[in-house]
TIFIRO-611868 format. One record per residue: y, z, x of N, C-alpha, C in turn; residue number from 1. Coordinates in Angstrom, 1 decimal, padded with zeros to 4 digits. Each point is the difference from the previous one (the first is absolute). Layout:
(doza (Y; Z; X); (Y; Z; X); (Y; Z; X); NUM) ...
***
This chain:
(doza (-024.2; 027.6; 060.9); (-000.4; 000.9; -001.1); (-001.3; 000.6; 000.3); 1) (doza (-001.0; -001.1; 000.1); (-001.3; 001.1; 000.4); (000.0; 000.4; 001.2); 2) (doza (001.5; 000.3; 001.1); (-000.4; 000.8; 001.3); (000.3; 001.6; -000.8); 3) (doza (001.2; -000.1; -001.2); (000.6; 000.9; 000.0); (-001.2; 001.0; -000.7); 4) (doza (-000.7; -000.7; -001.0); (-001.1; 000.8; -000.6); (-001.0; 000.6; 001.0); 5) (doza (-000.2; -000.6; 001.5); (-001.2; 000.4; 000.3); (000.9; 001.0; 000.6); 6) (doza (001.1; 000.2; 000.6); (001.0; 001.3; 000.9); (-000.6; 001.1; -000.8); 7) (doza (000.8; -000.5; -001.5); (-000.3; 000.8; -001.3); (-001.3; 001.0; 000.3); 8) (doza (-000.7; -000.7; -000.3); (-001.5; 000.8; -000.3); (-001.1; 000.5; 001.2); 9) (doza (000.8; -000.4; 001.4); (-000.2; 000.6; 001.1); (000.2; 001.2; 000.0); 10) (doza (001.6; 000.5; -000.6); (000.5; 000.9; 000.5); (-000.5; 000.7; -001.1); 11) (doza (000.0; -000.1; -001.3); (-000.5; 001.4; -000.7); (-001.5; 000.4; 000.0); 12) (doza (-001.0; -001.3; 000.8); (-001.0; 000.3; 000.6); (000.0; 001.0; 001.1); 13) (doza (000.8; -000.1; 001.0); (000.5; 000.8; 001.1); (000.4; 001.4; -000.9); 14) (doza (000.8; 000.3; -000.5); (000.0; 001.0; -000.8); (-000.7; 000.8; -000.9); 15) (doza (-000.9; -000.9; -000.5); (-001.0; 000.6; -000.7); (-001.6; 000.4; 001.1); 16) (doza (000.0; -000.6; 000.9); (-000.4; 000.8; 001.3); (000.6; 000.9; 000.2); 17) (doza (001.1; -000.1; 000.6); (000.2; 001.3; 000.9); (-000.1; 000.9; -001.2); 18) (doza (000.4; 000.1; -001.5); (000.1; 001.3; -000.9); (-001.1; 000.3; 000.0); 19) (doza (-001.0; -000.9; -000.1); (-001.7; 001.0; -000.5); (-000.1; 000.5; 001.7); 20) (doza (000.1; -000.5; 000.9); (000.1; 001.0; 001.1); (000.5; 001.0; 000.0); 21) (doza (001.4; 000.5; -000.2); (000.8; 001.3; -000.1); (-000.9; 000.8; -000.9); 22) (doza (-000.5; -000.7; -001.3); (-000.7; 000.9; -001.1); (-001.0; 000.5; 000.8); 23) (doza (-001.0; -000.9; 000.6); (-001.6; 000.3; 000.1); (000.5; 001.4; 001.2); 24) (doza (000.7; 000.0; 001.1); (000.4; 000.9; 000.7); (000.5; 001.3; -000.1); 25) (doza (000.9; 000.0; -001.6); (001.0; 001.0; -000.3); (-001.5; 001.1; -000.4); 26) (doza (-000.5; 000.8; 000.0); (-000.9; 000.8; -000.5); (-000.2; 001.5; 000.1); 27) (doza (-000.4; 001.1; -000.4); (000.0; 001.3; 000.4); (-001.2; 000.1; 001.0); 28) (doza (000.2; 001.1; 000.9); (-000.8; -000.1; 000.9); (-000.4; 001.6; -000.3); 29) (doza (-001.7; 000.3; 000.2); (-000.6; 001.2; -000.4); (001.0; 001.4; 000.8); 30) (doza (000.4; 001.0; -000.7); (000.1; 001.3; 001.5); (-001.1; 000.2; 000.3); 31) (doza (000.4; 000.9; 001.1); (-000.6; 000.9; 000.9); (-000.7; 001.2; -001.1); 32) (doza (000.5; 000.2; -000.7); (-001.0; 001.4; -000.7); (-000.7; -000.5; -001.2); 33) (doza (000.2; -001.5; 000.0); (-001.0; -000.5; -001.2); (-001.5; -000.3; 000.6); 34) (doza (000.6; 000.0; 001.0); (-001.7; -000.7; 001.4); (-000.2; 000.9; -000.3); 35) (doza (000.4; 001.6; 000.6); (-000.4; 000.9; 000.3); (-001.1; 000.9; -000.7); 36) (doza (000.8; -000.4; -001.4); (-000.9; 000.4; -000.9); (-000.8; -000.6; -000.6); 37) (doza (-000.3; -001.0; 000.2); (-001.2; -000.9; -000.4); (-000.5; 000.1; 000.9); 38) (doza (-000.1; 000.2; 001.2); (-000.8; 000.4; 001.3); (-000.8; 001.2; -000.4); 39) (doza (000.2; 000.9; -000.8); (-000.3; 001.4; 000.2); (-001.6; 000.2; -000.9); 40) (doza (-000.5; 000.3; 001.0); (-001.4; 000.4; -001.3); (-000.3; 000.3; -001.0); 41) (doza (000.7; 000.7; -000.4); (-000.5; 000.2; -001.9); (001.1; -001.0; -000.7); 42) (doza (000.4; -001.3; 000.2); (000.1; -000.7; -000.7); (-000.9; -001.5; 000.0); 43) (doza (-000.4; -000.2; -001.6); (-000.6; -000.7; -000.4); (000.4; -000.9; -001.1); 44) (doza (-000.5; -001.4; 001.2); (000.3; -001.1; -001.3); (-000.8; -000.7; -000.5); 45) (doza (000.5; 000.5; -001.0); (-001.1; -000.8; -001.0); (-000.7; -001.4; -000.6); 46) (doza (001.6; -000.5; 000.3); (000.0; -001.3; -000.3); (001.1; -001.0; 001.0); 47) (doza (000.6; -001.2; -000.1); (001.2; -000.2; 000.6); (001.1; 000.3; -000.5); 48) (doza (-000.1; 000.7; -001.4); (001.3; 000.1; -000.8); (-000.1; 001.6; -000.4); 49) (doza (-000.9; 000.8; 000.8); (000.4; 001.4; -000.6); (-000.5; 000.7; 001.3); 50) (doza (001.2; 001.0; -000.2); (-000.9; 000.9; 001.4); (000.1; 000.9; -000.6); 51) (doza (-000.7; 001.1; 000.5); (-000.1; 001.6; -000.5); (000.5; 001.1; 001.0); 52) (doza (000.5; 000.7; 000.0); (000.4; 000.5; 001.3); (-000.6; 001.8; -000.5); 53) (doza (-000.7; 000.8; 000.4); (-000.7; 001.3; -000.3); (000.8; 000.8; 001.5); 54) (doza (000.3; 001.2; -000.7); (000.1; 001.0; 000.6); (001.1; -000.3; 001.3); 55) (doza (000.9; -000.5; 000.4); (000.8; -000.6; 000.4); (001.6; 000.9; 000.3); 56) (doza (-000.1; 000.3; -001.1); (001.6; 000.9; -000.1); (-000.5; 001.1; -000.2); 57) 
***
């Protein structure tokens, strides 16, 4: 009885690994024209949570 508990809670251990793995991995990755333009000189950030972008378009 307690081999079958510990299979038990191995395996949804094992699963509950591997899933926050898949999660922490699954993610968006920046484009190419968002660098670009945050690369570009007349933009300014202000903070970590706002950018400004001037004269641009």
């Amino acid at each position: 009885m307690k081999k079958k508990i510990l299979i038990t809670l191995s395996i949804i251990l094992i699963l509950c690994v591997g899933g926050f793995g898949f999660y922490v991995n699954d993610y968006y990755h920046t484009q190419g024209d968002a660098l670009e333009i945050l690369n570009h000189q007349e933009v300014k950030q202000v903070n970590s949570n706002l950018i400004t972008l001037t004269g641009i378009l």
